[in-house]
GUGU-832619 format. One record per residue (C-alpha): residue number from 0; x, y, z. Coordinates in steps of 0.1 Angstrom, whole numbers, plus 5000, padded with zeros to 4 digits. Example, Ala and Ser with C-alpha at 12.3 -4.5 7.8 and 13.67 -1.06 7.14 Angstrom:
2
+-----+------+------+------+
!  nr !    x !    y !    z !
+-----+------+------+------+
!   0 ! 5123 ! 4955 ! 5078 !
!   1 ! 5137 ! 4989 ! 5071 !
+-----+------+------+------+
This chain:
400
+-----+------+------+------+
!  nr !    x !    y !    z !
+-----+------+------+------+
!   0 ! 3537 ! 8712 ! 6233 !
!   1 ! 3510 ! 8697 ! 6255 !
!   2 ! 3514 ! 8692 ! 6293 !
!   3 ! 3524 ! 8653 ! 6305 !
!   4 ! 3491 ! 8645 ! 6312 !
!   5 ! 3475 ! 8649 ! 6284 !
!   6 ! 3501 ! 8622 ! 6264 !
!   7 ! 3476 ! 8595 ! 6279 !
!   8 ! 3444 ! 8614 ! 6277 !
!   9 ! 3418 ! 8588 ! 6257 !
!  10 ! 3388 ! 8596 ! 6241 !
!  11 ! 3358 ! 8577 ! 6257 !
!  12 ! 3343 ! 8547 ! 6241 !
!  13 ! 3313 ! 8556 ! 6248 !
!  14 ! 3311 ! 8585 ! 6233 !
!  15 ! 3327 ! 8572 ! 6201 !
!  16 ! 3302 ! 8546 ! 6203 !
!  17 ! 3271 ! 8575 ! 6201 !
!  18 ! 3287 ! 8587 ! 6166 !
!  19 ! 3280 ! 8551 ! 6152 !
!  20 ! 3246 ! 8547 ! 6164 !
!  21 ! 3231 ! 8582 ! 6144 !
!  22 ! 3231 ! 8566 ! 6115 !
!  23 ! 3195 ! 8555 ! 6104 !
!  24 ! 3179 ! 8524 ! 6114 !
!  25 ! 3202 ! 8519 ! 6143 !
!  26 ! 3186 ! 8503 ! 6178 !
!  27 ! 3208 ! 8518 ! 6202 !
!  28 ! 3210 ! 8505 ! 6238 !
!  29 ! 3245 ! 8517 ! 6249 !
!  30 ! 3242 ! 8557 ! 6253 !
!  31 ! 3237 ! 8562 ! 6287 !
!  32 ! 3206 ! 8590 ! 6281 !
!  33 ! 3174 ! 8596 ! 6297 !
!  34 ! 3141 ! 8591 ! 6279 !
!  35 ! 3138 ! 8626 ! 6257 !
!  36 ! 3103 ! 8619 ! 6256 !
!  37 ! 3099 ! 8623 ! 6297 !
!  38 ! 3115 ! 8659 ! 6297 !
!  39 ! 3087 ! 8681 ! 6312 !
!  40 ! 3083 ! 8705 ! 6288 !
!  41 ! 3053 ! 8722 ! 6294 !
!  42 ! 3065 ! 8727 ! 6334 !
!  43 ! 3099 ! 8735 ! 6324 !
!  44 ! 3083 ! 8759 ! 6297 !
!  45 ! 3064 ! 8776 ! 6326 !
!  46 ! 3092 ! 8777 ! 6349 !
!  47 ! 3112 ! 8797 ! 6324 !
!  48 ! 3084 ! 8821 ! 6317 !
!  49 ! 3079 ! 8826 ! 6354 !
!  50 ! 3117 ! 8831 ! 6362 !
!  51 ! 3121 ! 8855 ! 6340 !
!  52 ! 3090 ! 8874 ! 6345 !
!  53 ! 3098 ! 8876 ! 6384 !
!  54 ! 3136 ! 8878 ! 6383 !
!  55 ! 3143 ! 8892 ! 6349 !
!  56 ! 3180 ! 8905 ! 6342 !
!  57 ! 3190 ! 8891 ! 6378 !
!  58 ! 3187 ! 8854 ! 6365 !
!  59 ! 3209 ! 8860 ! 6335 !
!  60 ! 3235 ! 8880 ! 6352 !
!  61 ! 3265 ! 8864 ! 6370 !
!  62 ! 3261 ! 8848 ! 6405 !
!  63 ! 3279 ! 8835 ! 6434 !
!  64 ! 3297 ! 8802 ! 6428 !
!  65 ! 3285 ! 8778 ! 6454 !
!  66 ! 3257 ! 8783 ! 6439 !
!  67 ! 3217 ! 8802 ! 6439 !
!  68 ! 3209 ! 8800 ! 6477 !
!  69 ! 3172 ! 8787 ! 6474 !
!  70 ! 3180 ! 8756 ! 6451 !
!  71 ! 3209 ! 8751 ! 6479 !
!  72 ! 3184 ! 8751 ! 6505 !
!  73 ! 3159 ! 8728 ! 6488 !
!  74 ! 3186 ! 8705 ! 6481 !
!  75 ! 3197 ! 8708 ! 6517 !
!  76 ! 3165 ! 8697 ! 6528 !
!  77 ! 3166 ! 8667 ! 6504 !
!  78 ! 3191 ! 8653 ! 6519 !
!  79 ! 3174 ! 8619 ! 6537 !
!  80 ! 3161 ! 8646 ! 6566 !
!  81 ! 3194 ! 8650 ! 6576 !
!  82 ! 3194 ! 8691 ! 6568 !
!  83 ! 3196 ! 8699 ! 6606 !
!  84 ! 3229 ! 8689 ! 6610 !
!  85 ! 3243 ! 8714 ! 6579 !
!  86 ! 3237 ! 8742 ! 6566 !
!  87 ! 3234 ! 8753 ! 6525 !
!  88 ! 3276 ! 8758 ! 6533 !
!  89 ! 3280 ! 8723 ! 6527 !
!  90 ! 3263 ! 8724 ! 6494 !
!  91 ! 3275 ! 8735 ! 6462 !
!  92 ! 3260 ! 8736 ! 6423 !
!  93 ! 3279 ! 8723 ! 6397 !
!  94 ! 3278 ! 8718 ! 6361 !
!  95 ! 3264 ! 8681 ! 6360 !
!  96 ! 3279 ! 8656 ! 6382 !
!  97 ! 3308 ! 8655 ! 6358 !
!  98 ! 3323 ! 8689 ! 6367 !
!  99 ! 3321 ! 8679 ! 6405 !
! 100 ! 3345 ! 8646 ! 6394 !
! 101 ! 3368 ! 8668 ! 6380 !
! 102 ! 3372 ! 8695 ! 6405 !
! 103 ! 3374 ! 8665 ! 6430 !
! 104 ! 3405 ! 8653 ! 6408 !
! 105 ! 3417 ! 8687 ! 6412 !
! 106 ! 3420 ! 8690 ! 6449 !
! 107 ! 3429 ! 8651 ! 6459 !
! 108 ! 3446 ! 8638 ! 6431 !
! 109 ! 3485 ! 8646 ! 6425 !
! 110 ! 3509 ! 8621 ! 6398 !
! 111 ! 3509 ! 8588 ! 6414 !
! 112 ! 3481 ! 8592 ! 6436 !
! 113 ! 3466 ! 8561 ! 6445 !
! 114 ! 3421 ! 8558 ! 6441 !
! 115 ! 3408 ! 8531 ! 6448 !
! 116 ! 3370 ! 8526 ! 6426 !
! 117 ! 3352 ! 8497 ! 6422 !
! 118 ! 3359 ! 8471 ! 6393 !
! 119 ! 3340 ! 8482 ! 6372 !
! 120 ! 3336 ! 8515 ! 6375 !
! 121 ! 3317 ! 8544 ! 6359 !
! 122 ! 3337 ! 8553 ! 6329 !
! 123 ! 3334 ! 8592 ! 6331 !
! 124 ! 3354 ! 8588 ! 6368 !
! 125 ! 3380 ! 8568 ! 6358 !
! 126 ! 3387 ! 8596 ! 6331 !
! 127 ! 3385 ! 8619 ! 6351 !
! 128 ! 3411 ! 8605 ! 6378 !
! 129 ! 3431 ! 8593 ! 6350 !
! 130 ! 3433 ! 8628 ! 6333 !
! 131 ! 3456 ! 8639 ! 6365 !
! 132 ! 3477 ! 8608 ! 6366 !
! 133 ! 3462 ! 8588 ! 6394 !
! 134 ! 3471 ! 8550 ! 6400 !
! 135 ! 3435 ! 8534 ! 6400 !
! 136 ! 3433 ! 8503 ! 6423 !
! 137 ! 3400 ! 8484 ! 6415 !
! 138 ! 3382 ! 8467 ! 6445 !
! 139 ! 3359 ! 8436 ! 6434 !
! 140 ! 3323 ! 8440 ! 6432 !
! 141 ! 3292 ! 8413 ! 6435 !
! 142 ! 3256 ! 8414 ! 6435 !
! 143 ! 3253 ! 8435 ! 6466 !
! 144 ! 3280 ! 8461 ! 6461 !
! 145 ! 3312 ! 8466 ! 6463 !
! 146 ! 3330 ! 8438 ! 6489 !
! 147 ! 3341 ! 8455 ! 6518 !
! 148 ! 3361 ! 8423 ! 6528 !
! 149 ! 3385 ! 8430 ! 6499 !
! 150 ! 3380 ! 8465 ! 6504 !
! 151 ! 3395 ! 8458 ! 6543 !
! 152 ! 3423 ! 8438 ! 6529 !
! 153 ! 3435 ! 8464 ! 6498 !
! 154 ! 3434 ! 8491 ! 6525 !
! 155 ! 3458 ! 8468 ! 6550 !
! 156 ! 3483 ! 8468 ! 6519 !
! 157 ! 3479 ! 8505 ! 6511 !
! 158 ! 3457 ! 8538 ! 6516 !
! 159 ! 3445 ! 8559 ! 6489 !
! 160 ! 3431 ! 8596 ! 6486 !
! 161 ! 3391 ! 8586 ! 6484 !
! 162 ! 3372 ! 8553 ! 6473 !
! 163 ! 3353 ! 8566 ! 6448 !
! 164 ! 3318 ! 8549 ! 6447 !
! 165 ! 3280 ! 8547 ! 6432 !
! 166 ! 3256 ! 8532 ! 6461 !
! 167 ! 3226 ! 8532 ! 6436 !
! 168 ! 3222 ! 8516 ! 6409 !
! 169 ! 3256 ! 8516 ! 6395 !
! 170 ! 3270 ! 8527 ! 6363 !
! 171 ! 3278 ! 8500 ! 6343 !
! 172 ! 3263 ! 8472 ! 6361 !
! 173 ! 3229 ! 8482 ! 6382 !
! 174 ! 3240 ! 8468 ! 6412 !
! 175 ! 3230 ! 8491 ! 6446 !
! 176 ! 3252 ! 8483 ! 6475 !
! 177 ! 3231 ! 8469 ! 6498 !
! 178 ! 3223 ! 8484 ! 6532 !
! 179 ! 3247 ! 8461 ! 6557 !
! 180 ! 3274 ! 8473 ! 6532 !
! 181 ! 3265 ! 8508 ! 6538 !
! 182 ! 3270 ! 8503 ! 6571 !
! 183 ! 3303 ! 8487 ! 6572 !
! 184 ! 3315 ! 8506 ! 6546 !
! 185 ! 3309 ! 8538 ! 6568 !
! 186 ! 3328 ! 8518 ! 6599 !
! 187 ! 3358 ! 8511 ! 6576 !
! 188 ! 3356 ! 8548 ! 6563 !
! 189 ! 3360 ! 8555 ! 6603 !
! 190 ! 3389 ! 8531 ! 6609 !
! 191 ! 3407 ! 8540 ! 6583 !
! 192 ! 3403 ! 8579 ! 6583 !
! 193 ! 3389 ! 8571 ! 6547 !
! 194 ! 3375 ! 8596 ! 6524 !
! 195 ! 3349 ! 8582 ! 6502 !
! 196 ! 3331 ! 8601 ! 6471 !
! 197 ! 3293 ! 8591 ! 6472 !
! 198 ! 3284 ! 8595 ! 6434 !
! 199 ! 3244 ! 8588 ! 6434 !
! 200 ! 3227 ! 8599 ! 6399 !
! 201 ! 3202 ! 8574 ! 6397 !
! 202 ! 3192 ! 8568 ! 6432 !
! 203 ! 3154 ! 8584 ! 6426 !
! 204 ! 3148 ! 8560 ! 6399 !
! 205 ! 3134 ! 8534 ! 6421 !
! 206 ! 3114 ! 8502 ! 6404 !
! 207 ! 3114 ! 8478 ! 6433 !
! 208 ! 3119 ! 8479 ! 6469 !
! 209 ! 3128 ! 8509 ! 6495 !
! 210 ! 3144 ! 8539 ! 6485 !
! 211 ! 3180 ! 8531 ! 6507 !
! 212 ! 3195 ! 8558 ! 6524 !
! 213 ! 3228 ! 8574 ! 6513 !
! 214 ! 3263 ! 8568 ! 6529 !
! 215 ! 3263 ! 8608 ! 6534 !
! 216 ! 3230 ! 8604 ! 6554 !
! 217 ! 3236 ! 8574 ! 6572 !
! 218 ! 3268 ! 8593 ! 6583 !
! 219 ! 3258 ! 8631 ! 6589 !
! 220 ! 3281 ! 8639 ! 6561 !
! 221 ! 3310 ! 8627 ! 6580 !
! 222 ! 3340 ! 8616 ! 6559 !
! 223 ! 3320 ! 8615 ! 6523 !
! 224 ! 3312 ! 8635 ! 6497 !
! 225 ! 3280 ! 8628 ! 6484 !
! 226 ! 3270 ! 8634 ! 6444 !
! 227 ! 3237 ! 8637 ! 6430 !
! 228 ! 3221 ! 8653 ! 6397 !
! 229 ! 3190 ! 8664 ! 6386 !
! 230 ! 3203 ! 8652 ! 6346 !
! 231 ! 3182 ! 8618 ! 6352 !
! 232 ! 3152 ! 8633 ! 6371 !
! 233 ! 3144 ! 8665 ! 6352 !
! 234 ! 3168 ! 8670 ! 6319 !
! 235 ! 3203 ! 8670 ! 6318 !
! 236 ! 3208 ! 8701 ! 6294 !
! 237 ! 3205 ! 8720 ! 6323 !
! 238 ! 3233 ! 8709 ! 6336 !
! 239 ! 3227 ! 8714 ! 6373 !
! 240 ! 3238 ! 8695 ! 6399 !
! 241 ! 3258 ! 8692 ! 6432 !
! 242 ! 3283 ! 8681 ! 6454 !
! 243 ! 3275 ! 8680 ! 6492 !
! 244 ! 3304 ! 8675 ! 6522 !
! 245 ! 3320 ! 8690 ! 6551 !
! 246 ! 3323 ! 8732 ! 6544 !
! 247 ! 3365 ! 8727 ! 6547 !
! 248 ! 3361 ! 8710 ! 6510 !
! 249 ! 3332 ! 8727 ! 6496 !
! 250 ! 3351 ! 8757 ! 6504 !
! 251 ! 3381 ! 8741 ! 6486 !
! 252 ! 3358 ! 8728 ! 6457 !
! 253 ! 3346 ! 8766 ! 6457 !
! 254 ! 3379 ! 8778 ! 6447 !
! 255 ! 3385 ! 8753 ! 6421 !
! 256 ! 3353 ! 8760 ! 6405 !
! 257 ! 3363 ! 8799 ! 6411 !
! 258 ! 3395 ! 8788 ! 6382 !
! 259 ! 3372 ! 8765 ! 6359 !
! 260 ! 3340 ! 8782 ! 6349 !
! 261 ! 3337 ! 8812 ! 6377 !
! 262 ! 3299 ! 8791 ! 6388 !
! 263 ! 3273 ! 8774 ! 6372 !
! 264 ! 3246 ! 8789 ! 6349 !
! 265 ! 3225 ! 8817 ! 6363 !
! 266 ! 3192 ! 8805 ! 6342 !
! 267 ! 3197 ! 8766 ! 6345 !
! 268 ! 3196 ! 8775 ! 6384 !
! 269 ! 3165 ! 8794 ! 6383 !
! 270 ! 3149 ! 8771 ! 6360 !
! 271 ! 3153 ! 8743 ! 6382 !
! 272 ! 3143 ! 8763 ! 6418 !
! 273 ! 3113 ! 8774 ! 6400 !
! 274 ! 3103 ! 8737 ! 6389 !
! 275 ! 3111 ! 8728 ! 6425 !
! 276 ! 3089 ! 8750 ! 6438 !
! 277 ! 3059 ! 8743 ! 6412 !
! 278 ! 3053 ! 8706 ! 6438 !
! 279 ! 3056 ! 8687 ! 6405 !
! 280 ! 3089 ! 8673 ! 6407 !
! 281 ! 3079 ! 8645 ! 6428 !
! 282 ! 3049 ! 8635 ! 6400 !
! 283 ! 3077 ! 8635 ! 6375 !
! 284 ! 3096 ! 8612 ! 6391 !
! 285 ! 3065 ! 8583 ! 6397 !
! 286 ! 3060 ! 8592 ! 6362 !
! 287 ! 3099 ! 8579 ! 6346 !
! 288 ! 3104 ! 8551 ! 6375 !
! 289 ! 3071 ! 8533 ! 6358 !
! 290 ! 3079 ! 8541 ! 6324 !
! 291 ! 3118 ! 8527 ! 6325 !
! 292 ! 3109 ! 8502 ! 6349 !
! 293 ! 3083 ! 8487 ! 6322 !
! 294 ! 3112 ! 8492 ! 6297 !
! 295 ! 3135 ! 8475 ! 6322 !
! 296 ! 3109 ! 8443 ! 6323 !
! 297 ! 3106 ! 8442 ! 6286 !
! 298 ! 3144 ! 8438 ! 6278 !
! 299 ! 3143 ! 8416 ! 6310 !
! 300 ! 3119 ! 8391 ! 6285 !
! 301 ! 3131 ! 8398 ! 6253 !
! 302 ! 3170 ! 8384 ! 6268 !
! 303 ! 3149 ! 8352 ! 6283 !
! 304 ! 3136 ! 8348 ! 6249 !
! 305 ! 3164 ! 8355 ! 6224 !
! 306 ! 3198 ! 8355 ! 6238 !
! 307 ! 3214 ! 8317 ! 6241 !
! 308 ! 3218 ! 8303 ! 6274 !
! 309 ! 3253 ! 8302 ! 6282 !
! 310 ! 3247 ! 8343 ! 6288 !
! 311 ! 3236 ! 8361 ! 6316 !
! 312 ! 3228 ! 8392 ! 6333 !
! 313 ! 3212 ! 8406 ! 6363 !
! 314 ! 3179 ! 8423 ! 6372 !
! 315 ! 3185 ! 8460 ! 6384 !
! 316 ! 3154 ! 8476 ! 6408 !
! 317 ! 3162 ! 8512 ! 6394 !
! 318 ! 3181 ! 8530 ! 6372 !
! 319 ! 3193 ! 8528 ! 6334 !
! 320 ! 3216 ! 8498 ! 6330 !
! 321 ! 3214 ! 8463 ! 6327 !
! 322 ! 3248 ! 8442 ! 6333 !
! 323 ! 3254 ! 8410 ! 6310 !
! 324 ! 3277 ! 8383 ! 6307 !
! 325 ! 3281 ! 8367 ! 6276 !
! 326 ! 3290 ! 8333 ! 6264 !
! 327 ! 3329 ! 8322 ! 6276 !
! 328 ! 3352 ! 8333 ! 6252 !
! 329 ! 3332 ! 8365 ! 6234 !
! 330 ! 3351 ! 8394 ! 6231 !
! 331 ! 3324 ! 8420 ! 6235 !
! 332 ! 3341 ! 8445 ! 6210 !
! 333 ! 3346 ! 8423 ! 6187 !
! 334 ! 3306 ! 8415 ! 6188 !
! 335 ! 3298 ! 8450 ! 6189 !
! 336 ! 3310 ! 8455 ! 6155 !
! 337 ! 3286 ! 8425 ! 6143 !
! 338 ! 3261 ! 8439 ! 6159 !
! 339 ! 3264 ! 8476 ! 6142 !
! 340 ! 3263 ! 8454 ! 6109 !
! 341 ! 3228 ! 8447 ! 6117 !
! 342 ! 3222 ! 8482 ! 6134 !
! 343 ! 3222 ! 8479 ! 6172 !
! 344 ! 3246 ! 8487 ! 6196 !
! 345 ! 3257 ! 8480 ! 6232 !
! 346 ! 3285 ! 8492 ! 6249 !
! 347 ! 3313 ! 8466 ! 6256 !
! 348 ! 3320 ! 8459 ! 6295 !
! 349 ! 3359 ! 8459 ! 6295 !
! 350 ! 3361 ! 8497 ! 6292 !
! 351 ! 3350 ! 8500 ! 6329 !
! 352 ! 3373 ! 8475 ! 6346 !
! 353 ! 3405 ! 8496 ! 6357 !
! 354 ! 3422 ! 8463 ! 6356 !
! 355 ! 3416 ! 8456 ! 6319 !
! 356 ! 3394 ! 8423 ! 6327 !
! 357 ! 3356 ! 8417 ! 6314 !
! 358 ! 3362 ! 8414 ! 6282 !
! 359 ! 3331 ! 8392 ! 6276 !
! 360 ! 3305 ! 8415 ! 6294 !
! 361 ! 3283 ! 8450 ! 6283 !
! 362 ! 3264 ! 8471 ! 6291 !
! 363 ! 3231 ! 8478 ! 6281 !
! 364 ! 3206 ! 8510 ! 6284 !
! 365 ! 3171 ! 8508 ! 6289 !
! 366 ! 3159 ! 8539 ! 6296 !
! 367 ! 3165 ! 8553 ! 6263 !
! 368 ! 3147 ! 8529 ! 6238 !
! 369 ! 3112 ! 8522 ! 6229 !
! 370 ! 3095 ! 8488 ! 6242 !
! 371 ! 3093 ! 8480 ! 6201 !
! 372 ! 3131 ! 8489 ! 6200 !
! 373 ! 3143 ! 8466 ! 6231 !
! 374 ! 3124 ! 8437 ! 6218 !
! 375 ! 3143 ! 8440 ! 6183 !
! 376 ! 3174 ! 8451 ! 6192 !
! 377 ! 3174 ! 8421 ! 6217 !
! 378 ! 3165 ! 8397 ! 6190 !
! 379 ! 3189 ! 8414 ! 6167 !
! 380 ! 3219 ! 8408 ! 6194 !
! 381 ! 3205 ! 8373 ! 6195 !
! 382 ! 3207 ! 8364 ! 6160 !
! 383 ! 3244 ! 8379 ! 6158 !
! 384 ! 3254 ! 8353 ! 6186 !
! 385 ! 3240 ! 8323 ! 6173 !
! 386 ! 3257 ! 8333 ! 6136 !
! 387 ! 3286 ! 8332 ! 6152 !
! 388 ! 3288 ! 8308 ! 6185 !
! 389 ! 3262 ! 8282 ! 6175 !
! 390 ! 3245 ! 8284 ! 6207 !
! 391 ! 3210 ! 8282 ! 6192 !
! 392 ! 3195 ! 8251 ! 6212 !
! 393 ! 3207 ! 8261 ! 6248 !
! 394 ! 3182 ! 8281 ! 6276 !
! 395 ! 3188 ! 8311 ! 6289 !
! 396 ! 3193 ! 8315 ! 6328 !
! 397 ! 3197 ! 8347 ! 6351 !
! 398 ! 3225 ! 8356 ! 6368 !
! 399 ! 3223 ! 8374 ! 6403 !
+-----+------+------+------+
């Protein structure tokens, strides 16, 4: 009845996760969701009223799929300064980041086709990739990025369609790659004719340090396909974003789109050029970086304080996630059920490792949770891993 693929289609954990934590009383840090409470609403609420005041039935009639021209042009001009070397042809709006994975799947990925990712990996790509049959090779990641010294060896061995890739912030684990990376990465790209998909959500939600500059910049587009969202930065029921890379595959990435949802929404578009053009945006975004990376220090104390020293984790400069690591021999899904006993919930690590491993890490989401509601969900976790490992009387350390 169903086509092949679909035999090994999986719901994602995640997701399933997010039914568990409605229920009342529940601290959840595992939902990877922006702040609700940092939506502009009286901007967006303007923006609307202007749009359709100026633009009336024209921005909720059908348009052109790349995409409304204006919003392609201010995104154009985003790009790190690099605008003069493309035009709005190598820019197209999609519906969230997501859609852009799976229209990428579409045109690269065949039965069998090797992908290399990192390990781990953002879940929503490896579902994606998986959903048309691709072999997923995992490359190993440390503090700074994916390791381009493995990376060199795997592609000795074998070559795959794309490395698929966050620079910034990285969803599970926080990481960035750091900026020597970028740089090699790009030269291996070169020497290898190497096609690599730049996925970059959280790169404006800088705490600490320089913005860095994107693979796609650093390279005048060159051989990558850069990702980025406005979900994180404005609100993601919009559902606007965009994919950015050579005009041969936006063209190719047009057509795709053409068979999946004929373009992305008239209104969302116009809603979003109009809040660009209001000069606000760039207020907004000050606004979240201060307000998650406060939430990002609190959880940072509240692990020092409650969790048990044999665990550790790592201190992200931006984004949503925190990475940890804990005690030897946990099985993080088999904690996460303890913990939903005492309402609060994480999302277990191993579900982003292609290769099956990190059974004993997880993710957690700070962006999402009031300062009152990291402190006790922390202490909560805590308390379920001292009930059951007797680790009460050791000292936390940090790792990375």
């Amino acid at each position: 009845m169903y086509a092949e693929r679909i035999k090994e289609l999986k719901s994602s954990a995640i997701r399933d996760i997010l039914k568990l934590t409605a229920r009342p009383g529940m601290i959840s840090l595992a939902g990877g969701l922006p702040a609700p409470e940092m939506f502009p609403l009286d901007a967006l609420q303007t923006a609307t009223a202007q749009v359709l005041s100026r633009y009336g039935s024209t921005a909720l009639q059908y348009s052109i799929t790349e995409g409304l021209i204006p919003l392609r042009e201010k995104i154009l001009k985003n790009l790190n300064g690099n605008a003069a070397h493309h035009t709005i042809d190598n820019v197209m709006i999609t519906q969230g980041s997501q859609q852009a994975l799976e229209l990428l799947a579409k045109l690269f990925i065949d039965k069998g086709t090797l992908v290399f990712t990192e390990n781990p990996s953002y879940l929503g790509a490896l579902q994606a990739f998986r959903l048309f049959q691709a072999r997923i090779a995992a490359i190993p990641s440390d503090e700074d990025g994916i390791r381009t010294d493995a990376l060199r060896e795997a592609l000795r061995r074998q070559k795959p369609a794309f490395l698929y890739i966050m620079t910034n912030f990285q969803n599970p684990t926080g990481v960035s790659l750091s900026l020597d990376r970028r740089h090699e990465l790009l030269e291996i790209a070169k020497e290898h004719e190497l096609l690599i998909i730049e996925d970059d959500p959280y790169g404006e939600l800088v705490f600490e340090g320089e913005k860095l500059p994107s693979l796609y910049s650093l390279g005048r587009g060159g051989n990558v396909v850069y990702l980025s969202t406005f979900s994180k930065t404005i609100a993601p029921g919009l559902r606007v974003a965009f994919a950015a890379a050579s005009s041969e595959i936006i063209g190719k990435l047009t057509m795709a789109k053409q068979g999946t949802d004929l373009q992305t929404n008239t209104l969302g578009q116009y809603i979003v050029n109009e809040y660009l053009e209001s000069g606000r945006h760039q207020e907004h975004i000050d606004l979240i970086r201060r307000t998650y990376g406060a939430r990002r220090d609190c959880m940072l104390a509240a692990l020092k304080k409650h969790l048990p020293g044999s665990t550790t984790w790592n201190r992200p400069r931006g984004g949503m996630f925190l990475w940890l690591a804990f005690p030897p021999g946990t099985d993080s899904k088999d904690l996460l059920l303890r913990c939903i006993e005492h309402n609060v919930a994480f999302v277990p690590g191993q579900e982003f490792f292609p290769d099956g491993s990190g059974a004993h890490t997880a993710r957690l989401n700070f962006s999402n949770a009031s300062l009152e509601n990291i402190e006790e969900g922390i202490r909560r976790i805590g308390a379920v891993l001292r009930d059951t490992a007797g680790h009460a009387e050791e000292q936390p350390e940090m790792l990375l």
